[in-house]
C-alpha positions as CSV (number, residue, x, y, z in Angstrom):
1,X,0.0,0.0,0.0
2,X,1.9,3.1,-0.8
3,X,-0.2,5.9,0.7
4,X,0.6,3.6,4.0
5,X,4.3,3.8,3.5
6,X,4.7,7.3,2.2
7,X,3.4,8.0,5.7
8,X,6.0,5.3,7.4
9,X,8.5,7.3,5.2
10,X,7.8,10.8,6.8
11,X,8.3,9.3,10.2
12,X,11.4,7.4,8.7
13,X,10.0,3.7,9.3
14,X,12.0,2.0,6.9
15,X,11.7,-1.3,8.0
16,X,8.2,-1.3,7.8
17,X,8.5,0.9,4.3
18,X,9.8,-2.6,3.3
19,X,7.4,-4.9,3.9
20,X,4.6,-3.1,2.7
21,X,5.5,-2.1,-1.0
22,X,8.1,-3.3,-3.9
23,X,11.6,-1.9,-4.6
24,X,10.0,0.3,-7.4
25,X,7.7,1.9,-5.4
26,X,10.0,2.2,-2.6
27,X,12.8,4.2,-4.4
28,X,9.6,6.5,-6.0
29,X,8.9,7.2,-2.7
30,X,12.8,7.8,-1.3
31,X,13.4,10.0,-4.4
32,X,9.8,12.0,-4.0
33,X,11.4,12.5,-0.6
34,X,14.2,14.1,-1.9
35,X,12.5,16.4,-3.8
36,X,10.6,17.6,-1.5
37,X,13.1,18.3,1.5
38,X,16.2,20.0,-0.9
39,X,15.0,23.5,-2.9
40,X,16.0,23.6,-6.5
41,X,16.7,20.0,-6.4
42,X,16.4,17.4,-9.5
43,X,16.5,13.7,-9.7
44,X,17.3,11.8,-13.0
45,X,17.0,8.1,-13.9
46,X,20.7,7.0,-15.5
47,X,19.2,5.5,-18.8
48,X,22.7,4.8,-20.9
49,X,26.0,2.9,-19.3
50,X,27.8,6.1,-20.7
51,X,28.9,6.5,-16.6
52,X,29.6,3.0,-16.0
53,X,31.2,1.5,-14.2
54,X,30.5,4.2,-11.0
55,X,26.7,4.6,-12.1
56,X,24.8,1.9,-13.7
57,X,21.9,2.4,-16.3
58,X,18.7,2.6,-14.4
59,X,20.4,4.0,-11.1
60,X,18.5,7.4,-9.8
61,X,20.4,10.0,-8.9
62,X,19.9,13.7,-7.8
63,X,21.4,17.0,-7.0
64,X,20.8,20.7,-5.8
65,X,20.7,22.9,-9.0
66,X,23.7,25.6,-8.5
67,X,23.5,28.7,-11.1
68,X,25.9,29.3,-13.8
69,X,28.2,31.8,-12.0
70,X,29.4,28.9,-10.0
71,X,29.8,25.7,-12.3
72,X,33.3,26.0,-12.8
73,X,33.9,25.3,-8.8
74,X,32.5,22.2,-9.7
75,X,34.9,20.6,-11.7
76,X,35.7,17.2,-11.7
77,X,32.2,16.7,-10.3
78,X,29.1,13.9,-11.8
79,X,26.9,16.6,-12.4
80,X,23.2,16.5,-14.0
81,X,23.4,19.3,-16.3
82,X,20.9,21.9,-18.3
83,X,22.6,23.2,-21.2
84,X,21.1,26.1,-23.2
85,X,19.3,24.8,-26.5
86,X,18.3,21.4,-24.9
87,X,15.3,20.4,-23.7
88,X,16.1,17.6,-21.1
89,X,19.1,17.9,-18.5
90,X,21.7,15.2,-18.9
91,X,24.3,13.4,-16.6
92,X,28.0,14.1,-17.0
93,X,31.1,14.9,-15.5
94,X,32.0,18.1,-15.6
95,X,35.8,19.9,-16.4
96,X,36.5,23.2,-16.7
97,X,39.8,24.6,-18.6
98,X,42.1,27.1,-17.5
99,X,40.0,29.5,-19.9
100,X,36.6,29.0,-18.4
101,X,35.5,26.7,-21.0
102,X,33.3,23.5,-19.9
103,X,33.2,20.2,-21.1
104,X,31.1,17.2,-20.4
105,X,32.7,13.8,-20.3
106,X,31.5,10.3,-19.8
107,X,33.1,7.8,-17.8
108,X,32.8,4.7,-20.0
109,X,35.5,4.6,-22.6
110,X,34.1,1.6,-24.3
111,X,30.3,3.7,-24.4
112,X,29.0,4.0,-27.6
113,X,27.8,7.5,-26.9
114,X,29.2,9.9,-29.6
115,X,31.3,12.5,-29.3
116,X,32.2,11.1,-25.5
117,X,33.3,14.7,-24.8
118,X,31.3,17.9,-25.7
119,X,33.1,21.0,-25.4
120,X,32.5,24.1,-24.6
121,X,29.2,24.4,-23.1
122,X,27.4,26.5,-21.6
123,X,25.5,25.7,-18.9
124,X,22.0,26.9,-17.4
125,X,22.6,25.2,-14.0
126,X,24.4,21.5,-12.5
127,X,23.6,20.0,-9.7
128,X,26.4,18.1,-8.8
129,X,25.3,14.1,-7.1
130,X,24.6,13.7,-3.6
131,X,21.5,11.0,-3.8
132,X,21.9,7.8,-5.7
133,X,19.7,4.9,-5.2
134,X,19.1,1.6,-7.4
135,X,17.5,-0.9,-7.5
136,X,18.6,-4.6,-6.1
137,X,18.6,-6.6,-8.8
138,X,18.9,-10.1,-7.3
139,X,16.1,-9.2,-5.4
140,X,13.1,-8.5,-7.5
């Protein structure tokens, strides 16, 4: 019953979260959670394996959006990113370059995504990751 545990979840009953719904439901509920307790937060579902092997594909993962003026203190970072002229934010690593430039890398070298570096963007926000959660394979 999920209206059941989201209430569990507000008093932070996690065992009992457990038994009464699946591991779907149960990360819906953690992530919703997350939302709701960070301002200008975001939560994306890793599709590709473009960030393997730290990140696997259907992994969530979420961040505090941080404006523009203050990306490039981010470098280094596994940020999910808004870049001007696209519609959906995407999940990369972010480097900046001695000139202020940023490029988005992937982790995967053996990825099929192409190019696995885009340079020189620029950036609407990135909210760097501080909430994974995926699901238990094994166990569904």
């Amino acid at each position: 019953n999920v209206d059941y545990a989201q209430k569990m979840f507000e008093k932070e009953n996690l065992i009992e979260i457990e038994q009464a719904i699946n591991p779907s439901q149960a990360i819906e509920l953690e992530k919703n959670f997350f939302l709701k307790n960070n301002e200008n937060s975001v939560a994306l579902r890793n599709i590709g394996n473009e960030m393997s092997p730290y990140y696997e594909p259907d992994e969530w993962i979420g961040g505090i959006k941080i404006d523009q003026n203050k990306i490039e203190l981010r470098t280094g970072l596994d940020c999910i990113v808004q870049i001007f002229g696209m519609k959906n934010p995407i999940f990369k690593r972010i480097i900046s370059t001695e000139n202020n430039e940023i490029n988005l890398h992937i982790l995967n070298p053996f990825s099929d995504i192409k190019p696995p570096v885009i340079f020189n963007v620029k950036l609407i926000w990135a909210a760097p990751v501080i909430w994974r959660r995926k699901i238990d394979r094994f166990n569904i």
